[in-house]
C-alpha positions in Angstrom: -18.2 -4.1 -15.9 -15.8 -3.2 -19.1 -17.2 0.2 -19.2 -13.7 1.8 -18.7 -13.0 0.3 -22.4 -15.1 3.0 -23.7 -14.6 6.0 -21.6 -13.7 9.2 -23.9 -10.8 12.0 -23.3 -12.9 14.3 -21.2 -13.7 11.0 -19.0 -10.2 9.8 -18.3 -9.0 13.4 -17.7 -11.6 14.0 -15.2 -10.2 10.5 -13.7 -6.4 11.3 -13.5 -7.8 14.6 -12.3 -9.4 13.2 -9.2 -6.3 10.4 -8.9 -4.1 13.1 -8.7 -5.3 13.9 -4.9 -6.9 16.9 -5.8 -10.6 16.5 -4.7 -12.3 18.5 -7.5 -15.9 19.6 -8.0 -18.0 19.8 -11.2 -17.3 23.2 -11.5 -13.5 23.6 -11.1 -13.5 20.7 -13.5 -15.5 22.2 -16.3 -13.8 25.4 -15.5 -10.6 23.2 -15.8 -11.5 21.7 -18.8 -13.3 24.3 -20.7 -16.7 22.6 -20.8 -19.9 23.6 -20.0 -21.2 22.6 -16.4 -23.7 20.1 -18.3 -21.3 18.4 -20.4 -19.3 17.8 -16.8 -22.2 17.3 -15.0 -22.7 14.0 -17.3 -19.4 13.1 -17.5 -19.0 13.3 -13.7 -22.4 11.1 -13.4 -21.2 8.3 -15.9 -17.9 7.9 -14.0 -19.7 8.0 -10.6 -22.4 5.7 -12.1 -19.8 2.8 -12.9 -18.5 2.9 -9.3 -15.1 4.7 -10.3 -15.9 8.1 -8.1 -17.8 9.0 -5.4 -18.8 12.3 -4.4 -18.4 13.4 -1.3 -20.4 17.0 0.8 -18.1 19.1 1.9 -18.6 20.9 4.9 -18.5 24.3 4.7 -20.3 25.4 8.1 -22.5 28.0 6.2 -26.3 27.2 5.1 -26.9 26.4 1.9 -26.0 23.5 -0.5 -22.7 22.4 0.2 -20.5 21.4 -2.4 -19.7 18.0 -3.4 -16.0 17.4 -3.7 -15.1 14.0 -6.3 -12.7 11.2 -5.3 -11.3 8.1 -6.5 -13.3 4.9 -5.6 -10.2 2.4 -4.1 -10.2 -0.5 -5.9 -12.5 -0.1 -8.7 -10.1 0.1 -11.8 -6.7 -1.8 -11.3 -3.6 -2.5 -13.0 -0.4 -4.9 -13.3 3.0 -4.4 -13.2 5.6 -6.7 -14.2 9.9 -6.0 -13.7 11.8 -8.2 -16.1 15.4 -8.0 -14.2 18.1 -10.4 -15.3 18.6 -11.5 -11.2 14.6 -11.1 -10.2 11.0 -10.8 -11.7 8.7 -8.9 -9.5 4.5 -8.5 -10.5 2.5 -6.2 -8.3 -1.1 -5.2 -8.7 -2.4 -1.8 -7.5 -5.2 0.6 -8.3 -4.9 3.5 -10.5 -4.3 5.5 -7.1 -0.9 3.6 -6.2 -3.2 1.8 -3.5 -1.3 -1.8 -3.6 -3.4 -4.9 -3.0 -0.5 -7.7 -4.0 3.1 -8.0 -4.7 5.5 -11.1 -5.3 8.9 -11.1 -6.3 11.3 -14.1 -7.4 15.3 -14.0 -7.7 16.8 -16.0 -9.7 18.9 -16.6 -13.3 16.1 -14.4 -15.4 18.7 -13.8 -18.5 17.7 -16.3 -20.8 13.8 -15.5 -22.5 12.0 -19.1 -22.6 12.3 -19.6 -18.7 11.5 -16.0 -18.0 8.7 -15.8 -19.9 7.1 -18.9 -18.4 7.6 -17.9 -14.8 6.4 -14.4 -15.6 3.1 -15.4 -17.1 2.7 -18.3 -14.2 3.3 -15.1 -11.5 0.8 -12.8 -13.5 -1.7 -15.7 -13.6 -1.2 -16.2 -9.8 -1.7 -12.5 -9.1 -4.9 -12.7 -11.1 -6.1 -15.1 -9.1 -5.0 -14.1 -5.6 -7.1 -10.6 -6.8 -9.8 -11.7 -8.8 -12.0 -9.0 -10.3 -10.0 -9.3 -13.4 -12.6 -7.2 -15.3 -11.4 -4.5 -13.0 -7.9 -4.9 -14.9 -7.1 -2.0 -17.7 -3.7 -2.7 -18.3 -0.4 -4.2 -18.1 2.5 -2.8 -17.2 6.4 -3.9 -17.5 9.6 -2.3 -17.2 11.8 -4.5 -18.4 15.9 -4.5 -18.0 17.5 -3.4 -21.4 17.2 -1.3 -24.4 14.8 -1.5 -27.3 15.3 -2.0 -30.5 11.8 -1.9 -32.3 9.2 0.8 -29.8 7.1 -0.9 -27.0 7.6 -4.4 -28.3 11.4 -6.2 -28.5 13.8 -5.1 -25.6 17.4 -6.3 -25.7 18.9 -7.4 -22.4 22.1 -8.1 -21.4 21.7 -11.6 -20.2 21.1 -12.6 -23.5 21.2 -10.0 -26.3 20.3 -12.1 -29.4 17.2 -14.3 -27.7 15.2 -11.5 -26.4 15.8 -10.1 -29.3 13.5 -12.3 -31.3 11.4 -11.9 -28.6 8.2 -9.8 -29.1 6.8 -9.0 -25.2 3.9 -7.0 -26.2 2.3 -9.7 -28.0 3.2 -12.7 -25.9 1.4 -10.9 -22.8 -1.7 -9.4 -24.5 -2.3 -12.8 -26.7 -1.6 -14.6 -22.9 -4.0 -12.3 -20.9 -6.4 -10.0 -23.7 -5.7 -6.6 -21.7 -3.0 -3.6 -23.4 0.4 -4.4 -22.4 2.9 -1.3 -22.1 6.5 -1.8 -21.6 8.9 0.8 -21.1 12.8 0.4 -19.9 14.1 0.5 -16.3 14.7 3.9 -16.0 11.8 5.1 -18.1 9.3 3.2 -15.7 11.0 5.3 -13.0 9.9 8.1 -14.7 6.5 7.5 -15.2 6.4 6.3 -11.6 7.4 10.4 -11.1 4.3 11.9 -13.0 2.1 9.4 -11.3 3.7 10.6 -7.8 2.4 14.5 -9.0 6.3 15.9 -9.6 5.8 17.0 -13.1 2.6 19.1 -12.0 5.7 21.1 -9.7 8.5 20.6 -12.1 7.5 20.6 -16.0 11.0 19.8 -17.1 13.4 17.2 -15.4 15.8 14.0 -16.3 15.7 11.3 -13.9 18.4 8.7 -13.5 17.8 5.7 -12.5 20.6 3.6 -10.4 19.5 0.1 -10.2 21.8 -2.9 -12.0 23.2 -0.2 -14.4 22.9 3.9 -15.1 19.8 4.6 -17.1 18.0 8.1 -17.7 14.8 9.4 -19.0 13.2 12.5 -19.8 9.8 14.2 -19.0 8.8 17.2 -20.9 5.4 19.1 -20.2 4.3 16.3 -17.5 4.9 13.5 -20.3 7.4 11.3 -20.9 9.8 12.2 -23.7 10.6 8.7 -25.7 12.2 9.7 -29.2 12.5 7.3 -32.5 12.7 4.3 -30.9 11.5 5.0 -27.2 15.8 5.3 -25.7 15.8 8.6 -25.3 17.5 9.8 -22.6 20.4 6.4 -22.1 23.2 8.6 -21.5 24.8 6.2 -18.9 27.2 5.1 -21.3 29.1 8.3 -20.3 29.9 7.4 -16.5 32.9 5.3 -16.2 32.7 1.1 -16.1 34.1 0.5 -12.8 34.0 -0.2 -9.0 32.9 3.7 -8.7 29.9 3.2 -11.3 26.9 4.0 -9.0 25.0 0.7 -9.3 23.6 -1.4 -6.5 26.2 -4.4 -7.5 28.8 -1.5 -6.8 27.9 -0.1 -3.6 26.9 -3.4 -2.4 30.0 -4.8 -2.9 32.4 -1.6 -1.1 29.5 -2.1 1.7 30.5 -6.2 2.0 26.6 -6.4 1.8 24.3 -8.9 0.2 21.2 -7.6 -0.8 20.4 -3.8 0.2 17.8 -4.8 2.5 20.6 -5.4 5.0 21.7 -2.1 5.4 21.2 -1.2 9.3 19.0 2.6 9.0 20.2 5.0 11.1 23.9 3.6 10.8 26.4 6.2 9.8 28.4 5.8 6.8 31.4 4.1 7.0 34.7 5.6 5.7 34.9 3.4 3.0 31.5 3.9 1.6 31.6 7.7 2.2 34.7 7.7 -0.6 32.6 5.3 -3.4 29.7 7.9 -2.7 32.0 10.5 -3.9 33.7 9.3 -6.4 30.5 7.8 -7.3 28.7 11.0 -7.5 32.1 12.3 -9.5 31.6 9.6 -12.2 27.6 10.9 -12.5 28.7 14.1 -12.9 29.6 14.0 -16.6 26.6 12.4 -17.7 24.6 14.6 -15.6 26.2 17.6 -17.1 25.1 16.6 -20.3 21.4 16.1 -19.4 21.2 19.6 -18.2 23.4 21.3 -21.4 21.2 18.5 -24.5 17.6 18.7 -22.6 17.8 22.3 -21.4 16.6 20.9 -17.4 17.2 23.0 -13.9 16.2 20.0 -11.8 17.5 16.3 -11.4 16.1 13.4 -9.7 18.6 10.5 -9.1 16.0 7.5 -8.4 17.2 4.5 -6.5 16.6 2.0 -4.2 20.0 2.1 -2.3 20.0 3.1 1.4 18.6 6.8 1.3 21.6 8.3 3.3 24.2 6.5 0.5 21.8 8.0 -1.9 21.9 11.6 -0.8 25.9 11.0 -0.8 26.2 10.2 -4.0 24.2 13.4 -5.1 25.9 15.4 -2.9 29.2 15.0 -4.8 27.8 16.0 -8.4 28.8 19.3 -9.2 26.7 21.3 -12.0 26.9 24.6 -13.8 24.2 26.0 -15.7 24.1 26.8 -18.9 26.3 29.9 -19.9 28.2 29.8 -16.7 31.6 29.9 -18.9 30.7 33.1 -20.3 30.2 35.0 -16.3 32.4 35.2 -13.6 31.5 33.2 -10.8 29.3 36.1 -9.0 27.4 37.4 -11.9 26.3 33.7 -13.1 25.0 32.8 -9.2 23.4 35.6 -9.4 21.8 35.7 -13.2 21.6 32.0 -14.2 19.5 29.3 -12.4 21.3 26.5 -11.2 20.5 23.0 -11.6 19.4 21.5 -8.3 20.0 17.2 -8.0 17.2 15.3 -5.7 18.0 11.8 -4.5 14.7 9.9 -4.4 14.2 5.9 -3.4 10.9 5.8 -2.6 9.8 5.5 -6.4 10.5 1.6 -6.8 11.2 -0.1 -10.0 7.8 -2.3 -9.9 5.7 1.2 -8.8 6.8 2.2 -11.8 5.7 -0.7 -13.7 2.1 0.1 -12.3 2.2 3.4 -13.3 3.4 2.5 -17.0 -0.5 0.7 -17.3 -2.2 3.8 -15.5 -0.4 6.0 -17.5 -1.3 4.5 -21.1 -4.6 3.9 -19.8 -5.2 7.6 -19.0 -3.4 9.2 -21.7 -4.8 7.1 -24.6 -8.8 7.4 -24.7 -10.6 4.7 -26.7 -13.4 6.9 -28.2 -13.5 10.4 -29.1 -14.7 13.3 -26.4 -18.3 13.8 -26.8 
C-alpha cells in the first residue's frame, strides 16, 4: 500500500496529468510524453493496478473499440495541510484532486512556538485519526505565517521572531509523523494552490499577492513556483504603506466595524466608507504591483484573498498599471503596441488549500526513482 513511494517521473507525470481534469488516453499520453505506446501502456497499468486510476470507455457511438479515457481514483493518495497563523492554526486533509475529506481550525494566541507546536501536532494526530488510511498519506503540507531564514526548514514569524527562529519545522513534523513535510510562506502556498487550480497551464507567467494578516507575493515561472536563494522571492510588500489603508483583513475589518470576515452580509452593497479604503487600498498596492510587473517581466496579476469578493474586486479595481515601455509612447501608440497588465481578484484559493497543494505539489514534482 506504499507503492506511491517508488513511482518514477513518467509515473507521477502521468498522475498530475490525469489530476489536472484532463481525462487522457494512453495514446495522447505517450504522444504527450514522448514514449512509446508500450512504455505508457505499463506505466498506465502499474498506476491503475495500485488503485490510483481507473479507466473509463468512452462512448463514441461508432462500432469498434472505444477508447478508454484515465481518471483519478478519489481518495486513493491523500495529503495534509497545516496553516501556522499567529491568531489560528487550521489542518485539512484532501486528496491529490482538491477532493476535501476533513478540515479543523482553532483561533487562538499561536505566536509563541512550544504551544503551537503542541497543538499542531495534537490537530494533525486527530485528523489522522478521524481519516485513517494513513498509508494513503504522501505528504505534508504547511504554509506557515513569516519569512524564512534557512529554505523549507526555520520560518521567522512576527509573534515571536527569535523563538521560531531556533525552531526547525521540517524536522519536528517528519520525526513526529515519518511522511515529507513541505513548508512554504503564506503567500507562496497561495501560489501553489494556483498551479494546482490549472492557471499556470492558461497563464505561464504571473505574481500573485496574497492579502491575508499582511501583503505577501510570489512568483510562478513556467507553471513552477519561482523561490530564489532562500525561498522569499517575490516579498515585495514592504513597499505598500503601514497604515489603516494597507489592504489586510485586520484593515478592512476594522473600517467595516466587523469581527471576523465571515460576517459580511453577501449581496450587501458597499458602504461609502469601505468603498474609499478599497481605493486608497488598491492605491497603496499599486506601487508594489508596479514593481512585480517592471522586476519579473508579468502581463497578469492575481490578488488572492479571502475578504468579501465584491471588497476584493474594489480593491483591484483601483490599481492602475502601465506596461513596460509606456514612458517611451504616447498614450495611443503604447495601448495599441504594448500589452497591458490585467489584475484578477481571486478568494476562492484559501490559505489551507494551499497548504494541501504545497504536499501534492512536492509529491508530483519530486520522483523518488529514476524514469524507467
Amino acid at each position: 500500500m506504499t507503492f506511491h513511494r517508488e513511482l518514477n517521473e513518467l509515473q507521477l507525470q502521468t498522475l498530475e496529468t490525469v489530476i489536472s481534469g484532463t481525462a487522457p488516453s494512453r495514446f495522447e499520453l505517450s504522444h504527450q510524453f514522448g514514449v512509446s505506446p508500450q512504455t505508457m501502456t505499463r506505466t498506465v497499468k502499474s498506476l491503475v493496478d495500485n488503485g490510483y486510476l481507473d479507466e473509463q470507455a468512452e462512448s463514441t457511438g461508432t462500432r469498434g473499440q472505444p477508447s478508454r479515457r484515465l481518471v483519478f481514483r478519489a481518495g486513493s493518495l491523500l495529503v495534509l495541510g497545516l496553516v501556522l497563523a499567529n491568531e489560528r492554526l487550521v489542518v485539512t486533509v484532501e486528496d491529490l484532486a482538491g477532493e476535501r475529506l476533513y478540515k479543523r481550525e482553532v483561533s487562538g494566541d499561536f505566536r509563541e512556538p512550544d504551544r503551537t507546536l503542541d497543538k499542531a501536532t495534537a490537530m494533525i494526530t486527530e485528523a489522522f485519526t478521524a481519516v485513517g488510511a494513513t498509508e494513503r498519506f504522501v505528504g505534508i503540507g504547511i504554509a506557515a505565517q513569516g519569512f524564512f531564514i534557512e529554505k523549507g526548514r526555520r520560518v521567522i514569524s512576527i509573534g515571536n521572531p527569535l523563538a521560531w527562529s531556533r525552531v526547525n519545522l521540517k524536522a519536528h513534523f517528519e520525526t513526529c509523523f515519518s511522511l515529507p513535510v513541505t513548508i512554504q510562506n503564506d503567500a507562496k502556498a497561495i501560489a501553489v494552490g494556483t498551479i494546482r487550480e490549472g492557471l499556470s497551464r492558461r497563464h505561464s507567467h504571473y505574481f500573485c499577492f496574497y492579502l491575508g494578516g499582511g501583503v505577501g507575493g510570489a512568483l510562478v515561472h513556467n507553471n513552477e513556483l519561482y523561490e530564489g536563494v532562500s525561498a522569499n522571492a517575490g516579498e515585495i510588500g514592504n513597499f505598500v504603506p503601514r497604515n489603516d489603508f494597507r489592504p489586510t483583513i485586520g484593515n478592512f475589518l476594522k473600517i467595516a466595524n466587523l469581527e471576523r470576515v465571515e460576517d459580511w452580509r453577501n449581496g450587501r452593497e458597499l458602504p461609502p466608507s469601505v468603498g474609499v479604503w478599497c481605493r486608497e487600498a488598491g492605491a497603496s498596492l499599486t506601487l508594489a504591483a508596479q514593481i512585480a510587473v517592471r522586476t519579473y517581466d508579468v502581463d497578469r496579476l492575481f490578488v488572492c484573498s479571502y475578504m468579501p469578493g465584491p471588497v476584493l474586486q474594489a480593491i483591484c479595481a483601483a490599481i492602475r498599471l502601465e506596461p513596460i515601455g509606456s514612458n517611451l509612447l504616447n498614450p495611443e501608440d503604447a495601448h495599441r503596441l504594448l500589452r497591458w497588465p490585467i489584475v484578477t481578484p481571486i478568494n476562492e484559493t484559501s490559505l489551507n488549500r494551499g497548504a494541501c497543494a504545497l504536499a501534492g505539489y512536492h509529491f508530483l514534482r519530486n520522483p523518488r526513482n529514476p524514469q524507467s
